[in-house]
Every structure is written in C-alpha cells, then in structure tokens.
C-alpha positions as CSV (number, residue, x, y, z in Angstrom):
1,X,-154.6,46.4,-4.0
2,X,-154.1,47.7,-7.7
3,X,-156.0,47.4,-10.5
4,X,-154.8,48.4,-13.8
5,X,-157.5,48.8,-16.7
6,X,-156.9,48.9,-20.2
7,X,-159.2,50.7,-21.8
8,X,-161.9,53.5,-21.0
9,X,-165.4,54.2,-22.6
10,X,-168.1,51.5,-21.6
11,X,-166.9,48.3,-20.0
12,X,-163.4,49.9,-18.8
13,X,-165.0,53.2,-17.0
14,X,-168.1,50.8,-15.5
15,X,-165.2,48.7,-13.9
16,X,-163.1,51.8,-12.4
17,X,-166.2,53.7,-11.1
18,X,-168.1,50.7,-9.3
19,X,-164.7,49.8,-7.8
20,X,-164.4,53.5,-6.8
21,X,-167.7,53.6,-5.3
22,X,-167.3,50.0,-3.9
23,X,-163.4,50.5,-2.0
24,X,-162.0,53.8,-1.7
25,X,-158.5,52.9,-0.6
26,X,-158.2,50.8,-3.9
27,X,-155.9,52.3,-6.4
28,X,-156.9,52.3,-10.1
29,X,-155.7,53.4,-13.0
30,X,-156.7,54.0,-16.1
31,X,-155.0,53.8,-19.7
32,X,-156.9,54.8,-22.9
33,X,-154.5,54.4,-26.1
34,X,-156.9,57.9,-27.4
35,X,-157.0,61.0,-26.4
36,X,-160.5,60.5,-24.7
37,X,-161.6,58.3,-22.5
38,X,-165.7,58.6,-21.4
39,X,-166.9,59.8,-25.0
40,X,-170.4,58.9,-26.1
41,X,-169.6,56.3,-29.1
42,X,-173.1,55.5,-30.0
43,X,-173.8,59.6,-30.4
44,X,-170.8,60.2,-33.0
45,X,-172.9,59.7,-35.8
46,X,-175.7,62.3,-35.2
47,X,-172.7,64.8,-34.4
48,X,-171.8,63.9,-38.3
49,X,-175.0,64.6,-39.2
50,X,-175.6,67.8,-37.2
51,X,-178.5,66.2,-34.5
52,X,-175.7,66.5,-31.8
53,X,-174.4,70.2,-32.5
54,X,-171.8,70.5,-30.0
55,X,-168.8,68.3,-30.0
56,X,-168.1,68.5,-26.5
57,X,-172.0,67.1,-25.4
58,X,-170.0,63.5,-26.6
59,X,-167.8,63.6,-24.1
60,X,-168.8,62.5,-20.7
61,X,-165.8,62.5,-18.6
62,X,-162.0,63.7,-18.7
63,X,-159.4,62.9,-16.9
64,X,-159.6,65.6,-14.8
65,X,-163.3,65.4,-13.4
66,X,-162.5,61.5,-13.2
67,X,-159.8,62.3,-10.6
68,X,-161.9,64.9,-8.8
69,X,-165.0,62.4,-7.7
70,X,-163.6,59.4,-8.3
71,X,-159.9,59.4,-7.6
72,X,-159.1,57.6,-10.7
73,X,-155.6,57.9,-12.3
74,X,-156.9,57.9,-15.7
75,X,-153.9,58.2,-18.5
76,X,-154.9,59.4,-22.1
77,X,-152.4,58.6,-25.4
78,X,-151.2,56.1,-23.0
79,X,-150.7,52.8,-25.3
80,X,-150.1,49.1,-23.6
81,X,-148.2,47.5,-25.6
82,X,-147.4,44.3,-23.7
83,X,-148.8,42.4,-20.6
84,X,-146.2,40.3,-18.4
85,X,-148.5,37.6,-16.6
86,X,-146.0,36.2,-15.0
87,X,-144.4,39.9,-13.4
88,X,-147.5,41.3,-13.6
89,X,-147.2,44.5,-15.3
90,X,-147.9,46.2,-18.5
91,X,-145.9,48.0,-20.8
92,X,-146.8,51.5,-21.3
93,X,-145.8,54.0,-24.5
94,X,-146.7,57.4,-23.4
95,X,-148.1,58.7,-27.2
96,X,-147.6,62.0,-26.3
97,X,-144.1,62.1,-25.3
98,X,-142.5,59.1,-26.0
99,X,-141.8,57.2,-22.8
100,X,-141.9,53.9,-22.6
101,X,-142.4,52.3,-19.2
102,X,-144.1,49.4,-16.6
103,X,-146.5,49.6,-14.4
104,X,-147.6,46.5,-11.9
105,X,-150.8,45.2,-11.2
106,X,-152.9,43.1,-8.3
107,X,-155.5,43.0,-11.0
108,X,-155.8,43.8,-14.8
109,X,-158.7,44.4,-16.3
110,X,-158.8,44.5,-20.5
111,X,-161.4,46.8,-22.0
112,X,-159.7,47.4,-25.6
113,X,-162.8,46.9,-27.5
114,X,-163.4,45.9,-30.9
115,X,-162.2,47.5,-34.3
116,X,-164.1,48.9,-38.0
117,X,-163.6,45.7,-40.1
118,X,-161.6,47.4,-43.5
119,X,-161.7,45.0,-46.6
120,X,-157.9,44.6,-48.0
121,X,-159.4,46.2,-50.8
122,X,-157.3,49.2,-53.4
123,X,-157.4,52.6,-52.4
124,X,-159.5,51.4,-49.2
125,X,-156.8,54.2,-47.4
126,X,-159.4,56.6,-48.3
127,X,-162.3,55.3,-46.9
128,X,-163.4,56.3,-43.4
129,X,-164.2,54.6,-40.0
130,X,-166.3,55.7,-36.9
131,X,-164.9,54.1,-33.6
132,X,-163.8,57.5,-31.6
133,X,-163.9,61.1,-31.0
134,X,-160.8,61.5,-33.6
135,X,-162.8,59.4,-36.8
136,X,-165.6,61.6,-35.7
137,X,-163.3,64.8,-36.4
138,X,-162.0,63.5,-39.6
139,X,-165.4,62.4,-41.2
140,X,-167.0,65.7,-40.2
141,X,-164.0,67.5,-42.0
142,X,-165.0,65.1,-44.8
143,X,-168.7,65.9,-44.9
144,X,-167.9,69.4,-45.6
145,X,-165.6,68.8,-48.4
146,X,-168.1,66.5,-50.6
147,X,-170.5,69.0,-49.6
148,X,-168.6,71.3,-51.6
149,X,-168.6,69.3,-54.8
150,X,-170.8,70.4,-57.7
151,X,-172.5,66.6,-56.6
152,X,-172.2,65.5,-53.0
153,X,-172.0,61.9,-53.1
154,X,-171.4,59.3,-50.5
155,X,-170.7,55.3,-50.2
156,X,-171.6,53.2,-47.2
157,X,-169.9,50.2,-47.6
158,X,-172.2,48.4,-44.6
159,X,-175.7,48.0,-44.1
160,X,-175.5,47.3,-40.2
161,X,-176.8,49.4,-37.5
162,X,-173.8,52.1,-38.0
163,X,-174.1,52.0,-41.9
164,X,-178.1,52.9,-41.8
165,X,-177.2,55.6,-38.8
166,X,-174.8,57.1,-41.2
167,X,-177.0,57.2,-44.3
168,X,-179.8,58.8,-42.7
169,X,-177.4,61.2,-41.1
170,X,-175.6,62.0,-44.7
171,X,-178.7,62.4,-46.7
172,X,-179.7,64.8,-44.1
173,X,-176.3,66.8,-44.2
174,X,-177.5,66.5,-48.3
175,X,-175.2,63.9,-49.7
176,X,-176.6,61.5,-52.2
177,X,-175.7,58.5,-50.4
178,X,-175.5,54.4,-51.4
179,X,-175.8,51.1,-49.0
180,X,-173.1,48.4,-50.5
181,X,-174.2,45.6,-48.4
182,X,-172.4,41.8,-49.6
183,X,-175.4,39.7,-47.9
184,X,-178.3,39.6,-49.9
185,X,-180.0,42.2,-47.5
186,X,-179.8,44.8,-44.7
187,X,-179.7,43.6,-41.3
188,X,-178.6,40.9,-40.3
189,X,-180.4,40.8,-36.9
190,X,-183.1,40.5,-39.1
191,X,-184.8,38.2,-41.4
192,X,-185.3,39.1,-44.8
193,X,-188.7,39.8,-45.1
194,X,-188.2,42.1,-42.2
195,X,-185.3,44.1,-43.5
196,X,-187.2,44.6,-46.8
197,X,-189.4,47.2,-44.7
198,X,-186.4,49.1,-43.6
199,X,-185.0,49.0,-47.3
200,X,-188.3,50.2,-48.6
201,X,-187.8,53.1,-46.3
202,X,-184.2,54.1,-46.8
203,X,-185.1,54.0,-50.6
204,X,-188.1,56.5,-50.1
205,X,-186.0,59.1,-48.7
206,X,-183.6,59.1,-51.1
207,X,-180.7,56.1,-50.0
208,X,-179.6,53.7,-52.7
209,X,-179.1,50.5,-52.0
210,X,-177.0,47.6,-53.4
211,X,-177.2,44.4,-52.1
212,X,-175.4,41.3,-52.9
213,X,-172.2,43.1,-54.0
214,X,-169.3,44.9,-52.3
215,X,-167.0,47.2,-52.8
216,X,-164.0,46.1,-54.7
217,X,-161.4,49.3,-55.4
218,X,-161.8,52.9,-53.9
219,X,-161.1,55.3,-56.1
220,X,-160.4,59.4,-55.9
221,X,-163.9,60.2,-56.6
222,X,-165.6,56.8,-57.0
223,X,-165.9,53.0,-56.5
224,X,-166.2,50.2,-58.2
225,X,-167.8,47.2,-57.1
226,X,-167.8,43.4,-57.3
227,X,-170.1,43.3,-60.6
228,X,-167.7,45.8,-62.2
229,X,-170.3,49.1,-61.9
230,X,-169.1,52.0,-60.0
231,X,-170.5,54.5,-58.1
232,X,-169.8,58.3,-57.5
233,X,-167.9,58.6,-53.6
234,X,-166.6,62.0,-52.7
235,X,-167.2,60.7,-49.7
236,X,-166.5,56.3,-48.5
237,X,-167.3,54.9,-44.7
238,X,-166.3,51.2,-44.7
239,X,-168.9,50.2,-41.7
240,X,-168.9,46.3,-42.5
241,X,-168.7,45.5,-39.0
242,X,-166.2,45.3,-35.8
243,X,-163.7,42.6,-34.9
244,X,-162.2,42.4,-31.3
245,X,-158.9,43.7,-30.5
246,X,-157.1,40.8,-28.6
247,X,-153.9,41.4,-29.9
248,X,-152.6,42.4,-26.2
249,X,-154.3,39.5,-25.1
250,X,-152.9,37.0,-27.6
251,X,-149.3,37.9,-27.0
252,X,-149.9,37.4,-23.5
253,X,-151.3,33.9,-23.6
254,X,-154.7,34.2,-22.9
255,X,-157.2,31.9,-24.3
256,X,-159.1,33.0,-27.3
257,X,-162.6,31.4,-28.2
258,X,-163.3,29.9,-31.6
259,X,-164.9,33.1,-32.8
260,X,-161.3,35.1,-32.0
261,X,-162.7,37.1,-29.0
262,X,-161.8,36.8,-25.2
263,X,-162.5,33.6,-23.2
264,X,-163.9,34.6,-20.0
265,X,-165.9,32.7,-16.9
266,X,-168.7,33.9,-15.7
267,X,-166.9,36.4,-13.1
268,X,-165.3,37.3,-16.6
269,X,-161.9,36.4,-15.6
270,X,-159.9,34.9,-18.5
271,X,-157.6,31.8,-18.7
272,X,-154.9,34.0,-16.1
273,X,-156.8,34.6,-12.7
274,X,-155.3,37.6,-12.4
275,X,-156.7,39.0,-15.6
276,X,-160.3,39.9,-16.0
277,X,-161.7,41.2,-19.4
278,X,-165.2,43.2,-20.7
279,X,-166.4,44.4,-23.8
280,X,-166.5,44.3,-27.7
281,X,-163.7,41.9,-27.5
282,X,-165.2,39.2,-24.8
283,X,-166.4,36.5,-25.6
284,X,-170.7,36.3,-24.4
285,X,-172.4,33.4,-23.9
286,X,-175.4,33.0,-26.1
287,X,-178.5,32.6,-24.1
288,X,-180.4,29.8,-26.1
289,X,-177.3,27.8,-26.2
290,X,-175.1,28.9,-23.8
291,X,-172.4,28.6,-26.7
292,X,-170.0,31.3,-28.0
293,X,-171.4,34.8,-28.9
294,X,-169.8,38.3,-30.3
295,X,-172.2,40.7,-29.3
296,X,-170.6,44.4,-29.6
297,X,-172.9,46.3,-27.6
298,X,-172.7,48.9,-24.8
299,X,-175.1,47.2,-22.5
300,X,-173.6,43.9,-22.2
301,X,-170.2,46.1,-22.0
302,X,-171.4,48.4,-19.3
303,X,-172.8,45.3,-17.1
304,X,-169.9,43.5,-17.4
305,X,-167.8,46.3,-16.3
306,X,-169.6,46.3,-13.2
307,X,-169.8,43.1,-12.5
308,X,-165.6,42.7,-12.9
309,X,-165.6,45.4,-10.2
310,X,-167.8,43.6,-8.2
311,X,-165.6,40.3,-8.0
312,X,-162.3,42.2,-7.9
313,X,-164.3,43.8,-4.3
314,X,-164.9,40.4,-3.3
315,X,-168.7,40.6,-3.8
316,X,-170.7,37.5,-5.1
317,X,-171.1,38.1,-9.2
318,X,-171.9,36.0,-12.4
319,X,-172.5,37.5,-15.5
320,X,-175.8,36.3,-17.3
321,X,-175.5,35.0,-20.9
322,X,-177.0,37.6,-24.0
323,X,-180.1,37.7,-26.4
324,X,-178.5,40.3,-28.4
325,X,-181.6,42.9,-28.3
326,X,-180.7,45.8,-30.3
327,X,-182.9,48.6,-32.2
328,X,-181.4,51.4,-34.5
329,X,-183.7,54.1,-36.4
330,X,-183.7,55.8,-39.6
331,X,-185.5,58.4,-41.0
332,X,-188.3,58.0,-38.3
333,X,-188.5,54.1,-38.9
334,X,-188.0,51.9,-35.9
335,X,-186.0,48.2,-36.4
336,X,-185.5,46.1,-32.9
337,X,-184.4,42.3,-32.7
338,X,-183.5,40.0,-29.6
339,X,-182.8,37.0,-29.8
340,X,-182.3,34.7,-33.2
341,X,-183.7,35.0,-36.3
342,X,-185.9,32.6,-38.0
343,X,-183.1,32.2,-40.1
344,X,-180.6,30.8,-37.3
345,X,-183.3,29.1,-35.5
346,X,-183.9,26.9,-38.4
347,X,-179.9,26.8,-39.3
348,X,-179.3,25.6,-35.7
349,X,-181.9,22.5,-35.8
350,X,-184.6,24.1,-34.0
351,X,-188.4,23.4,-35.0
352,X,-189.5,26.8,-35.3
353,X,-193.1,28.3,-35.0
354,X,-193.0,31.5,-37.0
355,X,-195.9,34.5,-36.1
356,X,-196.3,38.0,-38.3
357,X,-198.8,40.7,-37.4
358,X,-199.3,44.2,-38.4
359,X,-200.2,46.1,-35.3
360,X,-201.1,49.6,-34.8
361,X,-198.5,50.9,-31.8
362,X,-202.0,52.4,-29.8
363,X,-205.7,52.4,-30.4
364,X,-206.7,53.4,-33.6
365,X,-209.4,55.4,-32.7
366,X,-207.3,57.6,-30.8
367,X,-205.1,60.6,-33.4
368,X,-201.8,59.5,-34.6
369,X,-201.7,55.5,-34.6
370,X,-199.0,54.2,-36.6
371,X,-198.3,50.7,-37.7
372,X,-195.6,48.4,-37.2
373,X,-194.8,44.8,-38.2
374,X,-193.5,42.3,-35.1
375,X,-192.3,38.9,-36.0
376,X,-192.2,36.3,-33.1
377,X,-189.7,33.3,-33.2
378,X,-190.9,30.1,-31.6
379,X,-189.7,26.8,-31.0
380,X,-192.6,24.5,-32.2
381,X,-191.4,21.8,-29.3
382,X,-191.6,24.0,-26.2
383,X,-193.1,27.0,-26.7
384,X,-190.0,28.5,-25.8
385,X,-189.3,32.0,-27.2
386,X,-186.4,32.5,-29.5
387,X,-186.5,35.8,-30.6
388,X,-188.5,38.4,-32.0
389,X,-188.4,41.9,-34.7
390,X,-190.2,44.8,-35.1
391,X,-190.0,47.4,-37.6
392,X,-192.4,50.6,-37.9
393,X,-192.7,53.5,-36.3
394,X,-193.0,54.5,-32.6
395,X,-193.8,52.0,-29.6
396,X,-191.3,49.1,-31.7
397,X,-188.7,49.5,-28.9
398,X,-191.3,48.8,-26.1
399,X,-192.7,45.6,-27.4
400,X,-189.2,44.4,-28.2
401,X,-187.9,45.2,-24.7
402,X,-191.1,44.0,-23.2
403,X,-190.4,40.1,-25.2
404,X,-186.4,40.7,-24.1
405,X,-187.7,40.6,-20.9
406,X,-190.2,38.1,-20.7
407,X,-187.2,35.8,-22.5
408,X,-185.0,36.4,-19.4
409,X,-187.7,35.6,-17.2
410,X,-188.6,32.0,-18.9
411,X,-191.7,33.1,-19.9
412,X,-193.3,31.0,-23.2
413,X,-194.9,32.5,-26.2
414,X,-198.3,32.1,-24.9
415,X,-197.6,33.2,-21.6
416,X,-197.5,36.5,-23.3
417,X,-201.1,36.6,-23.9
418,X,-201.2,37.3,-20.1
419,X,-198.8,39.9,-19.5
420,X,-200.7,42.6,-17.8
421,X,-199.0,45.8,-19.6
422,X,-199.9,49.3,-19.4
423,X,-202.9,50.8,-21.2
424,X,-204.4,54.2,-22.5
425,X,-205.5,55.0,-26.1
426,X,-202.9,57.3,-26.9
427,X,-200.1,54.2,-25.3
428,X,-201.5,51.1,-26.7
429,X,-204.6,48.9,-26.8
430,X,-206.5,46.9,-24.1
431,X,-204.9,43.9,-26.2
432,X,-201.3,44.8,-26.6
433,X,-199.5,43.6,-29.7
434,X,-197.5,42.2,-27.2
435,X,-200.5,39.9,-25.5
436,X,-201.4,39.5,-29.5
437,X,-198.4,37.8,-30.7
438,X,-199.6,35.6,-27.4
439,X,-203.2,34.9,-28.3
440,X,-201.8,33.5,-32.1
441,X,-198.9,31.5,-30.1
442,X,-201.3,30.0,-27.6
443,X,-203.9,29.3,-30.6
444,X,-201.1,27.7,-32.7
445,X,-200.0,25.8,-29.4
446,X,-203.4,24.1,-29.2
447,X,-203.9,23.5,-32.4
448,X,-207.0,26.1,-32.7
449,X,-205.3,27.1,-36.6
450,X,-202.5,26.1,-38.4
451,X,-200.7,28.6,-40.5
452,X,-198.4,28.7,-43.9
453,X,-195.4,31.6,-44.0
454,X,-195.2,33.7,-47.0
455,X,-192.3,31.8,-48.4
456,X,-194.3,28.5,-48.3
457,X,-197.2,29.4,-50.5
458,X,-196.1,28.9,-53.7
459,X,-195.0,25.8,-53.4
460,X,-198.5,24.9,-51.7
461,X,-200.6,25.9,-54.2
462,X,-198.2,23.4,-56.8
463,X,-199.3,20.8,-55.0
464,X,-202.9,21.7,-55.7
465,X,-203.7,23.3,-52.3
466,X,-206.5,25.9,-53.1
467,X,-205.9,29.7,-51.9
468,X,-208.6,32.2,-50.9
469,X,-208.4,35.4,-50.5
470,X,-211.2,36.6,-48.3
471,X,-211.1,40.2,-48.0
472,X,-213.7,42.7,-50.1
473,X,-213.9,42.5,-53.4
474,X,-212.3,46.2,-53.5
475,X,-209.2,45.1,-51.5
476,X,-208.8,41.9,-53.8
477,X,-208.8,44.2,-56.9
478,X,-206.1,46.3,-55.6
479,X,-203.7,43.0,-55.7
480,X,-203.7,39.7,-54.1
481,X,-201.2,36.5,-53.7
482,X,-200.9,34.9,-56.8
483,X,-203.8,32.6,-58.1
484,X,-206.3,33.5,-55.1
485,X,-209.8,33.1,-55.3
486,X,-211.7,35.5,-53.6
487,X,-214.7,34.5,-51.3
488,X,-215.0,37.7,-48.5
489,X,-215.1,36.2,-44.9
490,X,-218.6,37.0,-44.5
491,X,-220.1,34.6,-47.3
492,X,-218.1,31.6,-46.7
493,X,-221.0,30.0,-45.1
494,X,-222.9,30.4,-47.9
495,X,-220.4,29.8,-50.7
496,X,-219.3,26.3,-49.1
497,X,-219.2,24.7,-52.2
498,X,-216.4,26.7,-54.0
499,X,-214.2,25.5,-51.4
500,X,-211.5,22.6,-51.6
501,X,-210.8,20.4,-49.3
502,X,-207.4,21.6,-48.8
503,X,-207.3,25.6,-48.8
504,X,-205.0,28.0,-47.3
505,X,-206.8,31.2,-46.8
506,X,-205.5,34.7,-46.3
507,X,-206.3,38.6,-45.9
508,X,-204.8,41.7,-45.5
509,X,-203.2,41.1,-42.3
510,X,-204.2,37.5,-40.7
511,X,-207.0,38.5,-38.2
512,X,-209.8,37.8,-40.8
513,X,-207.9,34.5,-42.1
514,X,-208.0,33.3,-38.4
515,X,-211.7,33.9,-38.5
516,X,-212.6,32.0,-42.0
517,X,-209.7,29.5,-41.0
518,X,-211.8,28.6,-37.5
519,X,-215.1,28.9,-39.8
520,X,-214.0,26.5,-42.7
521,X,-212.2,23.7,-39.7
522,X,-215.6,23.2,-38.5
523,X,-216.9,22.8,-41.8
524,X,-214.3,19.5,-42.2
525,X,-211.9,21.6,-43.8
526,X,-208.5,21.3,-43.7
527,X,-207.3,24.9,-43.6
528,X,-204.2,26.9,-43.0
529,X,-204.0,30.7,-42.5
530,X,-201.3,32.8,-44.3
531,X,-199.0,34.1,-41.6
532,X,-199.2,38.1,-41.5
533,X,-201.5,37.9,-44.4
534,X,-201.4,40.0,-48.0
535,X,-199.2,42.7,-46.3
536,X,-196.4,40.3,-45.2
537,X,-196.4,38.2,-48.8
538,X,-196.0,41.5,-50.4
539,X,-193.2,42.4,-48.8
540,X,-190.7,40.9,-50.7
C-alpha cells in the first residue's frame, strides 16, 4: 500500500513516522512545497531574537536522515498542485527543476497547514511573515538592517501569541517596537481583565501598544493607521493570525466546514475515504460543544498525525475533540488559557460562575514566591468546567495543564478542591491554587458566599447596595473601589451598625471578603464578596 502525504513539519511527519514504525513494507512519501521539511516552527522566533543562536538547532530532520531510519521518500520544493480523487494521484511541480509530474496513491494524507493572514492593505508587500525556515531568514536579514538605522523601530501588526513572541524578541535585539491589535485588547484566549496584566507588562519593558486600531497603509519607513496617526517601522510583521490552506482540497471536492477549514470524521478522513487530513487546516471539534473549531496548534497537529497513521495501519483510532490550552511568555510573564473565555461562555448562552484569585506559585515563606492571577470559568448549572487563565510568573503552565486535564477527565470545579497534587515549599503550597480555585467553586456551589465580578460593581452600588472595604486602614489609604467604606475584617462584629442590609464587601484579594462575607450572613446580612478583590477591580 502507498500513502502519499502532503505536507511535512507536525501533523504530516507524525503520520509518516508512526506508519513507519507501525508497517515497514508500506511505502510513503513525502512532499513539502519548502525547502524543509522537520523545522521547529514554534522556535523561529527566538532565532530572530538571538535565544536560538544557531539556525541549524530549528531543524529536526532532512530528507536524508528521514530515509536513513525511517525509509521515507521525503521530496523538498516539491509543490502538489492538484489531487485527482477519482485516479488517485497528485500532481507534482518539482520547484527546483521544473518537472511537472503524477504520482498515485492507496492513501493521501493532507498536512498543508495554515497561512500568516496579510490585510489587503497599501504597501503591505513590505511587511513580514513567520510560517518557515525561509521567513525566518528574511526577517533576521531585516532585523539587522533597522538595527542599523540612527532609530530601530518596529511594528507588530498582531497581538496574538506570535505577535507578543516577536515583541519581546525585537526589543531584546533593541528595536523600539509597537502592538497594533484591531480588538480592543491582547489575547484573545483571554478575557479582558486578564490580558490587561500581560499589557501592563509588555508596556513596562518598553513595547507600545495600540489597541482598537489597525494598520491601514505600510509605508518605506512608517505606518499609518486606522485613526490617521502613524508610527515609525523600519521594520513591519503582519502576525494577525493564520487561515487554513485548503485550496488543494477545494479544487478537489472535499467538503469544507463553515469556518473554511477541513471536514474530517473522527478517524480524520475527509468527505473522500481515501483522503485523510491533519493540521492547521482541519477542522477540530470543540470539546464543550462538540461543534466546529480552528485550533492552529502543534499538539492537536502532532496527535492527529498519529492517529491518521494508526487507521491507515488498520488499528482502532478516534480523535478526541480540543479545549484549545495554549500558554506563550514574554519578558518572564507567563499567559495560559484552555478552554473558553468568560466572554464566549456568556456569548454561547451558558450561565457562567466566574472565580479570580491571586495566588503565590509556592509557599511564601519559602525565597522567591511569585504571584500569579488564575481565572476559573464555570457553568453555574452543572458545575462543569469551561475554561480557565493564568497570567504571572512561574508555575502558570502547571495549574493550567493540571485544570486541562481534569476538563478531559470530567472532573467539576469543586472536584478540584480534592486533587491530591504534589507538594514542597519551594513547588507549591499544602493548598494548591489549584485545590483553591476548588474550595471557592465548591463554596459558591453550596451557596456558603455569593460573589459580584469587578465589572458588576458599579452598577451595584447605583442601585444603593453598600460597599465595604475591609482591609487596614493603611491599605484603604493607598486606593480602594470607588465609594467604599472602610470597616477592617476584624471589627465588623463590633461596628454592626454601620452596615446595610445589602453590602458587597471586598479586600485586596478575596480571602478576607470571604471571611467578613461568612461573618456578616450570619448576622442576617445579605452579602456578596468582590471576586479577586481590590487587585482584580484595579486591573482595568
């Protein structure tokens, strides 16, 4: 049997080494329209930025050590240009030399992956894009040259997960670089409060940002954007985003989804049996819904890869729908997300049960604790998880991946009050953020407290709902939510009377709110406790 597949790097190179190692007498082969074809894409840019000093650490395989332990007939500059369903065969156009030819198939297996989004914008020829080891050359070669300008200057027309890789990577290289991002934040994985912490941070070491405009002209040394200012560029990276490559797959019939990516079962076979697919440009299913989903990510891709070779061997397979998890740093910050956003949740219908806290990532007691802020997403109705963010500084990724997993596994948001995760002082605390975020869900679940989000205050304390701030004296003086009277937790029971009937309480970070809140309910108040506290209100 022969299996033909289009594409290398993740979800191509996944499917042609699992077959490998699964049937030896299979023959497979390979064609990458680039000059590479195992490169390490999410590495290119820290090789911009110097972190990665030697170009040839990015790449992973070549054809030649591919053909020595796997037997692979891998074909760089080789472009399909055409897929015959019916014959089965490809067309080929050899980039190097100019032949065009066919080659047949048993089985075909797409892996083109997804393409830089460019605005049809002017002068957008000159901006740059960072997909493969040939971008990388060019925007290296760029670097140097603003470098060399009286003022190196650079805009990132992006604020995704590439875009904040790039700025830190830029500034460090010592260009003077702006984030032109059209939402009305970084982030998208992200709710806004949340991406305010990683804007705060880009800002502090020296990144711009513009939000809530784009980039409307590219000029020789400049751009101007959507509000008619301009910005100094000798350097511009569009990194809005990716949008799958299905063109092969179009021309050939195949179904598309309603989001323009690859329709594919769960053996990831598309609407031709014969034709599998994996990647940027396949279609996921989303794993709240089970509905469409683009998720561009290297995991997904490299599962998916091995599951195709899986089936094509015959071997029981199903792919598993996607929460999305992702995480991306900058300047030493940490931002994860799986699952929705609060945003979404609510967009989508759902009855959501929103939890902030401000943990430190190990004991505090023990040298170098540093803080982060996790936001869990709840469905009010079930208890069911939706998603959850982190942003701060080490230990971020662990919690994260430690909720992404407990999501696979069915597990409700109080059920993570009893995970039993690892402990020392200098790796976290006897009670983990992690069984935290649980303790608050399984309080909120039982109606223990009730709590208001930061957005909701305002609006609260219209109505005439009373709001206490009940840290120290000193901490109140150093700001508090608007109109806040201050009554410290500890003489609440004796300063009963200044208290409404109707309050929403808060401190710095919720923990003493949940104490007054439990104090003042038993008093025959109605109380609600401000979600995250003073430190999550402030952030925005």
């Amino acid at each position: 049997m022969k299996t033909v597949i289009v594409g290398g790097v993740a979800g191509g190179m996944s499917a042609a080494t699992r077959l490998r190692r699964l049937d030896e007498d299979a023959e497979i082969v390979v064609f990458e329209r680039s000059g590479h074809v195992s490169f390490a894409n999410c590495g290119l840019p820290y090789y911009v930025g110097g972190v990665i000093t030697e170009r040839s650490a990015l790449l992973l395989q070549t054809p030649a050590s591919l053909k020595a332990r796997f037997g692979l007939d891998v074909r760089v500059n080789s472009e399909v240009t055409g897929i015959d369903p019916e014959a089965k065969t490809v067309a080929v156009h050899d980039l190097a030399t100019g032949e065009r030819y066919t080659e047949g198939y048993d089985h075909l297996v797409l892996a083109p992956g997804a393409a830089p989004f460019v605005p049809p914008i002017p002068g957008v020829e000159r901006a740059l894009v960072l997909r493969n080891i040939a971008d990388t050359d060019r925007m290296a070669d760029a670097v140097d040259a603003a470098l060399a300008r009286p003022e190196p200057s650079a805009v990132i027309m992006g604020g995704g997960f590439i875009g904040l890789e790039l700025a830190e990577n830029l500034t460090e290289r010592g260009l003077k670089v702006t984030i032109v991002e059209l939402a009305d934040q970084l982030l998208a994985p992200l709710d806004v409060e949340m991406a305010a912490l990683v804007e705060k941070h880009l800002v502090k070491h020296g990144v711009a940002v513009r939000t809530g405009v784009s980039v409307a002209e590219v000029c020789a040394e400049a751009v101007t954007l959507s509000d008619g200012s301009s910005l100094p560029a000798g350097l511009v990276v569009a990194a809005i985003g990716v949008r799958p490559e299905t063109g092969l797959a179009a021309a050939a019939g195949l179904e598309l989804g309603e989001r323009g990516g690859i329709l594919v079962d769960e053996r990831q076979r598309t609407s031709d049996p014969s034709i599998f697919a994996v990647g940027d440009a396949v279609v996921k299913r989303d794993a709240l819904t089970g509905g469409q989903a683009l998720v561009p990510l290297a995991g997904p891709a490299n599962r998916h890869g091995r599951l195709v070779a899986d089936v094509i061997a015959g071997r029981p397979a199903a792919s598993r729908p996607v929460l999305g998890t992702a995480v991306v740093g900058a300047f030493g910050l940490v931002a994860a997300a799986t699952g929705w956003t609060e945003k979404r949740a609510v967009a989508a219908g759902r009855t959501v049960r929103v939890i902030h806290t401000h943990p430190a990532n190990h004991a505090g007691y023990y040298p170098g604790a540093e803080g982060m802020s996790l936001k869990l997403v709840v469905d009010a109705d079930t208890d069911a998880i939706l998603g959850a963010q982190g942003v701060g500084g080490a230990g971020v990724d662990k919690r994260i991946d430690v909720i992404a997993t407990a999501m696979r596994g069915g597990l409700t948001a109080s059920d993570l009050a009893d995970l039993e995760l690892s402990y020392a002082p200098q790796f976290g605390s006897a009670k983990d953020p992690v069984n935290m975020l649980g303790f608050i869900a399984e309080n909120l679940r039982d109606g223990l407290t009730e709590t208001v989000q930061w957005h909701e205050v305002e609006a609260e304390v219209a109505k005439g709902v009373q709001l206490i701030d009940v840290r120290t004296p000193a901490e109140y003086a150093r700001g508090t939510v608007d109109g806040a009277l201050n009554v410290p937790v500890d003489d609440l029971r004796v300063r009963l009377d200044e208290v409404a009937d109707d309050v929403i309480v808060h401190c710095q970070v919720g923990l003493r709110g949940y104490f007054a809140a439990r104090t003042l309910a038993q008093h025959g108040r109605r109380v609600r406790n401000l979600d995250g506290g003073y430190r999550t209100w402030a952030r925005i």
